[in-house]
C-alpha positions in Angstrom: 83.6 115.4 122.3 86.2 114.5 119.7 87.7 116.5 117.0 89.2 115.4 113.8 90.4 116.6 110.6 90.6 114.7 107.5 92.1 115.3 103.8 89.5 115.5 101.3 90.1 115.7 97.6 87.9 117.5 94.9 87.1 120.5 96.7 87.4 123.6 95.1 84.8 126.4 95.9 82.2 127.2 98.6 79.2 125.3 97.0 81.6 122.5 97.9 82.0 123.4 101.7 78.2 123.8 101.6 78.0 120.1 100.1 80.1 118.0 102.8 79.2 120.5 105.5 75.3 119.8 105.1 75.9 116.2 104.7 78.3 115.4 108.0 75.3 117.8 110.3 73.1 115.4 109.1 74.7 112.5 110.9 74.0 112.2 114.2 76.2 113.1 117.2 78.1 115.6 114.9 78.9 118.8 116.7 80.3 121.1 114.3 81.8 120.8 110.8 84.8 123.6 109.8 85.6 123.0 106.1 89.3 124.8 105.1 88.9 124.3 101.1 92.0 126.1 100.5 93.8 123.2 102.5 91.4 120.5 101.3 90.5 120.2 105.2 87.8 119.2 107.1 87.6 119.8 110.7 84.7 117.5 112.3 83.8 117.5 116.2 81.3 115.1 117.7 80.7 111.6 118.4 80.2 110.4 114.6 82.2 107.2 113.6 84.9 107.8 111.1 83.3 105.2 108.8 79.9 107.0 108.9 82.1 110.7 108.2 83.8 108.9 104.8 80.3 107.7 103.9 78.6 111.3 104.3 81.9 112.8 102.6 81.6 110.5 99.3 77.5 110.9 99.2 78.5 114.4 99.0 80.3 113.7 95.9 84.2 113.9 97.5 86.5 111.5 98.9 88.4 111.5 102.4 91.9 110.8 101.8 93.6 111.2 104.5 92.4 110.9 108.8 
């Protein structure tokens, strides 16, 4: 199982946790989702591709940017 955080701009209160946090558990082979929004973090384990995390991330209305 890998783990990796990304930088992800826009986020500001816990309906937007809730947002990328219910979008990345809908991919498959993702573990667990941690979302910091103080540090603008997202802490992802699982098998999901980094392309396919950015994609759920900006369907949820934010953008990765930074792995």
């Amino acid at each position: 199982m890998n783990e990796v955080s990304y930088k992800v701009s826009g986020m500001s209160c816990a309906h937007c946790a809730d947002a990328i946090t219910r979008s990345l558990n809908a991919l498959p082979g993702i573990d667990a989702v941690a979302v910091d929004i103080a540090t603008g973090t997202v802490r992802v384990s699982g098998s999901g591709s980094a392309e396919d995390i950015r994609a759920a991330v900006a369907e949820a209305g934010y953008e990765v940017v930074h792995a």
